[in-house]
C-alpha positions in Angstrom: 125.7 -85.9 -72.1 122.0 -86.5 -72.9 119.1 -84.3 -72.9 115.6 -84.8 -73.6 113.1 -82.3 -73.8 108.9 -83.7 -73.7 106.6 -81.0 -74.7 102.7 -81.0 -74.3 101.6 -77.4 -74.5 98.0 -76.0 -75.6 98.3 -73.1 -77.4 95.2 -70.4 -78.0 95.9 -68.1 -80.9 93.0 -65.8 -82.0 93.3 -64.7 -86.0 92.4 -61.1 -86.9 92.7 -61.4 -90.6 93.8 -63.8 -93.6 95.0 -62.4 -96.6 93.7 -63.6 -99.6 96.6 -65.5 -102.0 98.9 -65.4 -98.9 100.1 -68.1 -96.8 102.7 -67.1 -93.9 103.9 -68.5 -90.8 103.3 -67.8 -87.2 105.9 -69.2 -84.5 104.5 -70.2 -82.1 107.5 -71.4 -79.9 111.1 -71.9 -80.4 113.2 -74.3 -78.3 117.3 -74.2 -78.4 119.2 -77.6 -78.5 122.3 -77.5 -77.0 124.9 -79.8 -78.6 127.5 -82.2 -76.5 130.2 -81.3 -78.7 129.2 -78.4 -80.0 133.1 -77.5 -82.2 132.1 -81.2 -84.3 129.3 -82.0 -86.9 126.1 -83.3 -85.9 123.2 -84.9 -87.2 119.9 -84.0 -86.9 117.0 -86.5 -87.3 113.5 -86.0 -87.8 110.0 -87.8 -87.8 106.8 -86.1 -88.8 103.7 -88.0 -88.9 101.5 -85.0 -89.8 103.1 -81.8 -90.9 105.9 -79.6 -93.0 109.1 -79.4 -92.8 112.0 -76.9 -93.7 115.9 -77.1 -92.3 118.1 -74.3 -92.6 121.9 -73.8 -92.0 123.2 -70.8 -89.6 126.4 -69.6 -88.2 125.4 -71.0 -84.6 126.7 -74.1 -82.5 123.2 -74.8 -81.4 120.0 -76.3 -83.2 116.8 -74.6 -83.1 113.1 -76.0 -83.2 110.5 -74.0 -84.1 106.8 -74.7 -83.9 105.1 -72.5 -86.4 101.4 -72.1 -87.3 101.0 -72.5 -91.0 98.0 -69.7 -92.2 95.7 -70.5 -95.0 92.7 -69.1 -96.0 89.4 -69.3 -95.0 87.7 -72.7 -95.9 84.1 -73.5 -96.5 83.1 -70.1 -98.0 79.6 -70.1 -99.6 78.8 -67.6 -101.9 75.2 -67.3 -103.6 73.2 -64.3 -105.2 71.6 -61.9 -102.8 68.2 -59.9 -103.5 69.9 -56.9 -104.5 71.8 -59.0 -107.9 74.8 -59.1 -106.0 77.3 -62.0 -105.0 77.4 -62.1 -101.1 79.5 -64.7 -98.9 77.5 -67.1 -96.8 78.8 -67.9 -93.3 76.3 -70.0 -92.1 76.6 -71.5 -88.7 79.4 -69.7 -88.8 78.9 -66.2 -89.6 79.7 -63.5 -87.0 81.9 -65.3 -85.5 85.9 -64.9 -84.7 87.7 -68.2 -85.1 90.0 -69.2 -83.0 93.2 -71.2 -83.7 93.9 -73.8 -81.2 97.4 -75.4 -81.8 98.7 -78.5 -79.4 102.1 -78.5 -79.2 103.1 -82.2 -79.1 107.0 -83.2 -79.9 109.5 -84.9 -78.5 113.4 -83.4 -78.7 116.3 -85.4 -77.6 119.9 -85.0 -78.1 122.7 -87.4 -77.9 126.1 -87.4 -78.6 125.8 -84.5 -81.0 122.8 -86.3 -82.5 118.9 -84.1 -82.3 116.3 -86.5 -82.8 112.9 -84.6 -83.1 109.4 -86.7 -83.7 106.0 -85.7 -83.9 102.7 -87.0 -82.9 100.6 -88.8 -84.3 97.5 -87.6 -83.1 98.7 -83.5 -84.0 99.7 -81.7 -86.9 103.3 -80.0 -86.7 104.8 -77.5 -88.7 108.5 -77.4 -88.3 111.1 -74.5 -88.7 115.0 -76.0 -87.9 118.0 -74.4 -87.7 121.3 -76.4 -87.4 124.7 -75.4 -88.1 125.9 -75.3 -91.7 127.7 -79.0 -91.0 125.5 -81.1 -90.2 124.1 -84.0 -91.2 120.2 -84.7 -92.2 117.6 -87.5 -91.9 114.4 -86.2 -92.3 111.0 -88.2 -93.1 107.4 -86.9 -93.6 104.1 -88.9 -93.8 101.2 -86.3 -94.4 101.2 -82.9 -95.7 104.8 -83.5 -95.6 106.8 -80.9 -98.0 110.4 -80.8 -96.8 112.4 -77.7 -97.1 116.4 -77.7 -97.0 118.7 -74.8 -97.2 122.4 -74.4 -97.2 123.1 -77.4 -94.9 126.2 -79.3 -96.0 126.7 -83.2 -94.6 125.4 -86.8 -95.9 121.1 -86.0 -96.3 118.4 -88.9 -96.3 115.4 -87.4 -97.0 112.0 -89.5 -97.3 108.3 -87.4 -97.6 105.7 -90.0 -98.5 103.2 -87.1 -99.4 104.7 -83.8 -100.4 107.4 -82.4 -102.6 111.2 -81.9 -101.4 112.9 -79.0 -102.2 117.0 -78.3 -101.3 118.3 -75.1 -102.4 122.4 -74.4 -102.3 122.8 -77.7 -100.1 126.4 -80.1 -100.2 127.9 -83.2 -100.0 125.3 -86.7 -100.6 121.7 -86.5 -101.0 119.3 -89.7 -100.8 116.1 -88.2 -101.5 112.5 -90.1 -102.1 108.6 -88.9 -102.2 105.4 -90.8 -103.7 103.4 -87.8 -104.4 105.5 -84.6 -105.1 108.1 -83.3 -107.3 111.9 -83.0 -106.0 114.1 -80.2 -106.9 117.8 -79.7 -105.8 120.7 -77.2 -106.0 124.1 -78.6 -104.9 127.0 -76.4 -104.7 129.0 -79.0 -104.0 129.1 -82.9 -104.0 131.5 -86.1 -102.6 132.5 -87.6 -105.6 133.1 -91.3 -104.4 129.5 -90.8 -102.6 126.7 -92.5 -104.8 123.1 -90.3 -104.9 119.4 -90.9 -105.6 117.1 -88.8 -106.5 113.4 -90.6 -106.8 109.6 -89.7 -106.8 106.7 -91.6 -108.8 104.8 -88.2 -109.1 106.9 -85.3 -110.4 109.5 -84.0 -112.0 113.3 -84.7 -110.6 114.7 -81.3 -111.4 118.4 -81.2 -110.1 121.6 -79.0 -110.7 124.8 -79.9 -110.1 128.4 -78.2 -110.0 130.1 -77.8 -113.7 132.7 -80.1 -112.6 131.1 -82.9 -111.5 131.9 -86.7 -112.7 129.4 -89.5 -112.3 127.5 -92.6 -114.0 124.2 -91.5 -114.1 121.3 -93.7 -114.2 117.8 -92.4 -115.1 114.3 -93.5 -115.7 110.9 -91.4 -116.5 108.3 -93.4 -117.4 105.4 -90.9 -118.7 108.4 -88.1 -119.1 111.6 -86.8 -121.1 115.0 -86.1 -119.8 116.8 -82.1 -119.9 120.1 -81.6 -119.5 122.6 -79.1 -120.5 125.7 -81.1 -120.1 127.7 -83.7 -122.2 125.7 -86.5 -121.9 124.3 -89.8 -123.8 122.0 -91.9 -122.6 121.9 -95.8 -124.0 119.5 -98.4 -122.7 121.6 -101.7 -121.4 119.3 -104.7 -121.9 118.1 -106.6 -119.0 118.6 -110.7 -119.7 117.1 -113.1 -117.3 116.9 -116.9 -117.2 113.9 -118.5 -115.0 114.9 -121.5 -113.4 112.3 -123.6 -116.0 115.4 -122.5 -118.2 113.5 -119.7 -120.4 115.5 -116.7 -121.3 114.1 -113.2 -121.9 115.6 -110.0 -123.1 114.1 -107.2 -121.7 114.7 -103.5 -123.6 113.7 -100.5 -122.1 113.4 -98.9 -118.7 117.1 -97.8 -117.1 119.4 -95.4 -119.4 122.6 -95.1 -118.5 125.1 -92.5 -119.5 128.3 -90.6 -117.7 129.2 -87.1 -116.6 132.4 -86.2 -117.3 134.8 -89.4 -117.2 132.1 -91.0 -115.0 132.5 -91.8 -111.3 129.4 -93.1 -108.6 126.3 -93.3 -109.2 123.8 -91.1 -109.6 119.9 -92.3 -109.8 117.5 -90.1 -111.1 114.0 -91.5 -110.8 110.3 -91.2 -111.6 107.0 -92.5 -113.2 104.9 -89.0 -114.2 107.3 -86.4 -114.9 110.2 -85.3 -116.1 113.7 -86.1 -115.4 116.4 -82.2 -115.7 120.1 -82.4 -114.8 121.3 -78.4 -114.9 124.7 -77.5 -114.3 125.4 -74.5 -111.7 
């Protein structure tokens, strides 16, 4: 069974008010995604060129896209002194008039074999809202203004957002996650212990929490940072020895620290350039 779903919609959405300090979210359609096999786990896999993302587990069979309209304040305010001493607001060209929020719907939704693939365009900005069933598995990447939500989805997660933070709150099982520009911060209630995990960013902290119980050879570098944890853990650098093939040696000392959880187990990676590096325990 395959179904594919093309959507090219123009959308005219006239704002009354903004609230000053507040940003919330408007849907602005919701599409349901029928699985093949809907009693078996899934996997749902995501593209956005332009846009936010956040994935949330529910008790249903089916996966749900929403398109949402992401409010922000007004931009471009002037203010200046008016005659009578008192700070006034400029609108310029603008003043008087309502705006009106246009938003083009542009996706593409296909499912296959239990599989959703969603991508955006290129050309428009998309703010996503998904819901899949609580097993399922995630691949999720983000180019611009790209923060990625996750919330109590259990399954093996890549997650990539070139420019934004990633945030998973009560998630399970593996988590790959990477960003350029944002911090990531992850709460797992549970993890596979023979499953190997990264965690790595080049701007931010890498703030995770594990389960109490967990067992793994970590592996952790902060390069402008410090590393937090509150479990039983030493860290030791390993020095790195190479031999060029002119036959010169060099030691190298520094960089990776190495250390285990517990009686040790896979791998864990924690990763980044300007920030810190915390391991909690739930």
């Amino acid at each position: 069974m395959k179904s594919i779903i093309k959507i090219s919609i123009l959308v005219f959405i006239i704002s009354h008010s903004y609230k000053v300090g507040l940003a919330q979210n408007k849907v602005i359609d919701t599409y349901d995604i029928e699985l093949s096999q809907p009693n078996r786990t899934g996997k749902l896999v995501v593209d956005l060129h332009n846009g936010t993302l956040q994935v949330e587990g529910h008790n249903g069979k089916e996966v749900i896209v929403q398109f949402v309209e992401k409010e922000t304040n007004q931009k471009d305010q002037i203010w200046s002194w008016g005659e009578d001493g008192k700070l006034e607001q400029k609108g310029g060209s603008k003043k008087g008039l309502k705006k009106l929020s246009t938003n083009h719907i542009s996706l593409e939704i296909e499912e296959h074999n239990n599989t959703v693939f969603v991508k955006g365009s290129h050309n428009q900005r998309s703010d996503l809202v998904i819901k899949v069933p609580t097993n399922f598995s995630l691949q999720l990447k983000t180019h611009h203004n790209g923060s990625i939500l996750v919330k109590e989805v259990i399954g093996d997660h890549e997650i990539t957002a070139h420019h934004g933070k990633i945030t998973m709150e009560d998630i399970g099982g593996s988590v790959i996650a990477d960003t350029h520009h944002g911090a990531i911060t992850a709460s797992l209630v549970s993890v596979i212990a023979s499953v190997p995990m990264a965690f790595s960013t080049y701007h931010g902290d890498v703030d995770i929490t594990l389960p109490s119980s967990v067992k793994c050879d970590t592996k952790i570098k902060t390069v402008q940072g410090d590393v937090y944890t509150d479990f039983e853990l030493e860290l030791k650098n390993v020095p790195e020895r190479t031999t060029s093939n002119t036959g010169r040696r060099q030691i190298k000392i520094g960089g990776w620290m190495y250390g285990k959880i517990g009686n040790g187990g896979a791998e864990f990676l924690f990763n980044t350039h300007h920030g810190d590096v915390v391991i909690r325990q739930l």
